[in-house]
C-alpha positions in Angstrom: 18.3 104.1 182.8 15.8 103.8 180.5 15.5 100.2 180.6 15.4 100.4 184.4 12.2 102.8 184.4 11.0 100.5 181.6 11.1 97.3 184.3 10.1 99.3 187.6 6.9 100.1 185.4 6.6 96.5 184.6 6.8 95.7 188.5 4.2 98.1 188.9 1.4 97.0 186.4 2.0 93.5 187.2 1.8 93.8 190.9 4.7 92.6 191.7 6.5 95.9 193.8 5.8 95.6 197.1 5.9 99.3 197.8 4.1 101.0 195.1 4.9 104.7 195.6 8.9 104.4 195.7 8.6 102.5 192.6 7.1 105.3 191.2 9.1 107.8 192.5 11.4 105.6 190.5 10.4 105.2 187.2 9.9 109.3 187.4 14.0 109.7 188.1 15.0 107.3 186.0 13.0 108.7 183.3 14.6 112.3 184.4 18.0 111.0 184.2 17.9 109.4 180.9 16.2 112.2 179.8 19.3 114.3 180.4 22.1 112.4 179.1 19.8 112.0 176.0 20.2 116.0 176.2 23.2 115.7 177.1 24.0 113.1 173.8 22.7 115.5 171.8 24.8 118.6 173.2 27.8 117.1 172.6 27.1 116.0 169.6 26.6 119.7 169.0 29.9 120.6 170.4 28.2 122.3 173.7 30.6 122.8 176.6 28.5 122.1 179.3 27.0 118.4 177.9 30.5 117.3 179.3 29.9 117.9 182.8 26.5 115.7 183.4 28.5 112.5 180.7 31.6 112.8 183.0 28.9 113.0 186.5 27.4 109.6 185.0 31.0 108.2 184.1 31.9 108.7 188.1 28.9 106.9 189.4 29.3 103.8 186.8 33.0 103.2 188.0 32.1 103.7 191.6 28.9 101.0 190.8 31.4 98.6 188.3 33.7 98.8 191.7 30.7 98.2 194.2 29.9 94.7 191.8 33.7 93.5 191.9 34.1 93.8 195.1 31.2 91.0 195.2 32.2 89.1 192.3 34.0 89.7 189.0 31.6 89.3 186.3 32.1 89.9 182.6 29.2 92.5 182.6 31.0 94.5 185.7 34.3 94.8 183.7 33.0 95.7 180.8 30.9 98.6 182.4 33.7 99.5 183.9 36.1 100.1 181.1 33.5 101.6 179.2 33.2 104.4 182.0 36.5 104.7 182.0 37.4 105.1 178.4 34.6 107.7 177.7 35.6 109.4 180.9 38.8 109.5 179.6 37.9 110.7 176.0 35.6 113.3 177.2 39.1 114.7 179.2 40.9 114.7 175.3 42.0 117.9 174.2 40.5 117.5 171.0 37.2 116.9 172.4 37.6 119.9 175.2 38.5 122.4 171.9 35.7 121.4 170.1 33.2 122.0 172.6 34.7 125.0 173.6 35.5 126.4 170.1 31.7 125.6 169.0 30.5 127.7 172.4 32.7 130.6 171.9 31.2 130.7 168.3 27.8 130.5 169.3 28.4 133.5 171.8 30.4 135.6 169.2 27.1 135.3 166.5 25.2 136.4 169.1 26.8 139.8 170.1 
């Protein structure tokens, strides 16, 4: 998402949108949603329960765009998205990964009373 903000910004300074506004209504969401799954990144990576639900929310849309693309034409870049979403969506669902999170949470809450 990143990278996307980083070329609609691009488009914008070189001219080259044609509508100027949406584009940068653009670069401002993208920027918002890689801003959260950065925080999101980071809250798993700290065992926080609800970083799973915006990774999985991102997982969804990547297999239903991967699907959109090979319904056009299967491309290496479309497959590999899509088993990429899948597996994370899949290890995010791991009952390992679902006790850590929620383990590290019910700590947090039991310090704090």
């Amino acid at each position: 998402m990143a990278g996307l903000g980083v070329a609609f910004v691009v488009s914008l300074v070189r001219g080259t949108a044609e509508l100027a506004a949406p584009t940068a209504f653009l670069v401002a969401f993208c920027a918002g949603v890689a801003a959260l799954l950065v925080l999101a990144a980071r809250g798993l990576w700290a065992g926080r329960r609800w970083a799973r639900s915006p990774v999985m929310t991102w997982q969804v849309l990547l297999v239903v765009l991967a699907l959109g693309w090979l319904g056009q034409e299967v491309a290496v870049w479309a497959v590999a998205v899509l088993v990429v979403a899948v597996a994370v969506g899949v290890l995010l669902l791991l009952p390992p990964v679902v006790a850590a999170t929620t383990q590290r949470a019910a700590e947090g809450e039991s310090r704090t009373s």
